[in-house]
N, C-alpha and C positions, 0 to 999 in steps of 0.2 A: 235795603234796610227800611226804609220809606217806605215801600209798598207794604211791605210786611207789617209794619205799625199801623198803616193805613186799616189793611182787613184787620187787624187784633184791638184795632181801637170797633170798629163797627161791627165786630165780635160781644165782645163788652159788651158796646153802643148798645146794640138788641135790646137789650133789658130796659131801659128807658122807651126805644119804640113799643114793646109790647102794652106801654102804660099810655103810650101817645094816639098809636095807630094801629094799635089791637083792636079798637071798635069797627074799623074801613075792613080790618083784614076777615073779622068775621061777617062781614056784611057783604063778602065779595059773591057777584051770583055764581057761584062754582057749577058747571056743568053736572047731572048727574050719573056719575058714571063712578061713582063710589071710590075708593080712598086713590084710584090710579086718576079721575078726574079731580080729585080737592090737589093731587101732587101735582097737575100740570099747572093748574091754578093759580097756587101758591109759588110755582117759579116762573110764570110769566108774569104775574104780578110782583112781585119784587126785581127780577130783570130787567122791565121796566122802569123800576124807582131808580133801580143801577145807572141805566141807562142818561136818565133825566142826571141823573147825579155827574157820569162821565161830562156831561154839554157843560156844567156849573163847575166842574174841575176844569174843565178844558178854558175854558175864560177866566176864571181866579188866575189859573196857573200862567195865563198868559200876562197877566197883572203882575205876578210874583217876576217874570220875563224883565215886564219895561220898569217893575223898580229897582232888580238887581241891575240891569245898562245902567242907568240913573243913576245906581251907588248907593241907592239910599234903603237896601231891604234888609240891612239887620236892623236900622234902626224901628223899620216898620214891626217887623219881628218882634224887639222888645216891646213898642207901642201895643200891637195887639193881644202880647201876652200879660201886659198890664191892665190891658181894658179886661178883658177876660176874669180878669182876678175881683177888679169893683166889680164885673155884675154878680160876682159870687156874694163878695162882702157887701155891696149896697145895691142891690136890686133894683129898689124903688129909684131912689137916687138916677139910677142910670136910663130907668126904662121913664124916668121925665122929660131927661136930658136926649133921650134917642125915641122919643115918640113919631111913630112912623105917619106920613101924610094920607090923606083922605083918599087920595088918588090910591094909592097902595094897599087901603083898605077896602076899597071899592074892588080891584084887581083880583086882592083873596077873593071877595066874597063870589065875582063870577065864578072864582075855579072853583070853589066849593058847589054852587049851582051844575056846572059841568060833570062834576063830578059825581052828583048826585040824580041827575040824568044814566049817564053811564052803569051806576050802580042799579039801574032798573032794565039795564039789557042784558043777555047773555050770547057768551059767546068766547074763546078763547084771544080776539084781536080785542074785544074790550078787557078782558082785564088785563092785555099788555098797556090798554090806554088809562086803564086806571091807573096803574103803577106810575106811567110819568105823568100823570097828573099831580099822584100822590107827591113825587119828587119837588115839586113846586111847594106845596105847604108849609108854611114858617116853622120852624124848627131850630133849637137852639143848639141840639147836637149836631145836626149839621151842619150848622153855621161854624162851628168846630172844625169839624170836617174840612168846611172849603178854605177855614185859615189857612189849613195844614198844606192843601194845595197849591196856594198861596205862596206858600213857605218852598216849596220844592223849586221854583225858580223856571220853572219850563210849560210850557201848555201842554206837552205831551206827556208830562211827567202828573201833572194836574189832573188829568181824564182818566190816568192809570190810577191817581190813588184815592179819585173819587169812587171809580166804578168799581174798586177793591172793599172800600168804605161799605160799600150799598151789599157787594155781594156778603161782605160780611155779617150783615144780620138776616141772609137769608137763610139759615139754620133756623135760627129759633122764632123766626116769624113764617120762614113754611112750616113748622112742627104745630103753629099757634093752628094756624089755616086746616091743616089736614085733622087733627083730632076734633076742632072745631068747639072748642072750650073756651068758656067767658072767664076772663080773668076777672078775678073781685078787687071791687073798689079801695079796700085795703092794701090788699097786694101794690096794684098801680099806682097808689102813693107813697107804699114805698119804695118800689121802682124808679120813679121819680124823686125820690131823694137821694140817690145816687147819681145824679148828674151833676148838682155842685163838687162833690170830690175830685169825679173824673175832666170838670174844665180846672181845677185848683194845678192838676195832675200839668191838664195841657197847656194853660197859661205860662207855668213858671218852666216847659220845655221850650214854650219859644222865644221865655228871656235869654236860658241859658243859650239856645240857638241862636239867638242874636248878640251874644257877648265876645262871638269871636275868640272861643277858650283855645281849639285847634285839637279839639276831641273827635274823633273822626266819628261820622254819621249822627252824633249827638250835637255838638258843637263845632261844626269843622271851620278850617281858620279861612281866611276870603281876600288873606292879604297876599298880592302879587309878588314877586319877588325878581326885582330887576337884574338882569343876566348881562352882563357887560361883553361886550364883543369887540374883536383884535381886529385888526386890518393891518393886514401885513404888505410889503412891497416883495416882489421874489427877483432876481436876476437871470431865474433860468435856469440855475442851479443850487442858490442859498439863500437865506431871508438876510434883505437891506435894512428893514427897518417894516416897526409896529407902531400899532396907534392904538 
């Protein structure tokens, strides 16, 4: 059920990428080899993003690991379905309070650099390299995304619903690639205004996931339930005595 939401959130998702990363996608040096080379293009470049997406599940997920041991992952659960909800309601507010460091912006700016190398070669191994390049680029739907995996409790469970995540927009981001059409600046903003809904959507799933309701696969319950055990003495032929 997890996986599944995974792809049908980054189903969705797509619509926001075409407003984010619709400009890289048509910018990709696609072989010319006419709509059968923009096809190979468009799915090694998003395989790719998948790909990079799987490594950043697979570590979230392993995170979601050591704090359900710890005990402590529904309450993160609710924490980050809370934080999710102010950056809807106060934006500013939050992006003061989590202003990222100089160092981290220095980091984007090489992979952007890298990337923009890359996007002046051709060749089918470069635009798999562009894709997990791409996958590094701050993004707020994927930082969604890697809650999610987060949330699933397993690193293996993590890389599966990252890499389901990524595969998920690769529908309508090869469709972008292959007709090779500029989305209007219109469009893309309102594109973009549909990603407030869709984390209002995901915030307030991973309070009710962290509430403990005992909904299965929505809310499933996490309390143990201790099973008392007999100890019997036997004579050989009949029970002496239990404990």
């Amino acid at each position: 059920m997890q996986l599944l939401a995974a792809f049908t959130i980054g189903l969705l998702g797509s619509l926001h990428c075409i407003g984010m990363c619709g400009p890289i996608a048509l910018a990709l040096p696609v072989p010319g080899y006419g709509v059968g080379g923009r096809l190979w293009a468009a799915v090694l470049y998003n395989v790719g993003r998948a790909t990079t997406y799987a490594v950043l599940g697979l570590l979230f997920g392993a995170l979601g690991q050591t704090l359900s041991l710890a005990g402590i992952q529904q309450w993160f659960s609710i924490g980050l379905g809370v934080f999710i909800l102010l950056i809807v309601a106060t934006p500013l507010l939050v992006s003061k309070l989590t202003r990222t460091p100089q160092f981290y912006n220095n980091a984007i700016a090489r992979l952007k650099t890298a990337m923009q190398k890359q996007l002046q070669k051709r060749g089918f191994i470069t635009l798999f390299t562009i894709g997990l390049l791409n996958g590094l680029l701050p993004c707020g739907f994927v930082y969604i995304g890697l809650a999610g995996a987060t949330a699933t409790g397993q690193w293996y469970t993590g890389a599966a619903y990252m890499a389901l995540f990524g595969l998920g927009t690769l529908p309508l981001m090869a469709t972008l690639v292959i007709i090779k059409t500029q989305v209007s600046l219109s469009a893309r903003k309102t594109l973009t205004k549909l990603l407030p809904y869709g984390m209002v959507i995901m915030g307030a799933l991973f309070i009710v996931r962290g509430l403990n309701l005992g909904i299965p696969y929505l809310s499933p319950s996490t309390t143990t339930k201790q099973v008392s055990a007999e100890y019997c003495k036997h004579d050989g032929h009949s029970v002496i005595e239990c404990h």
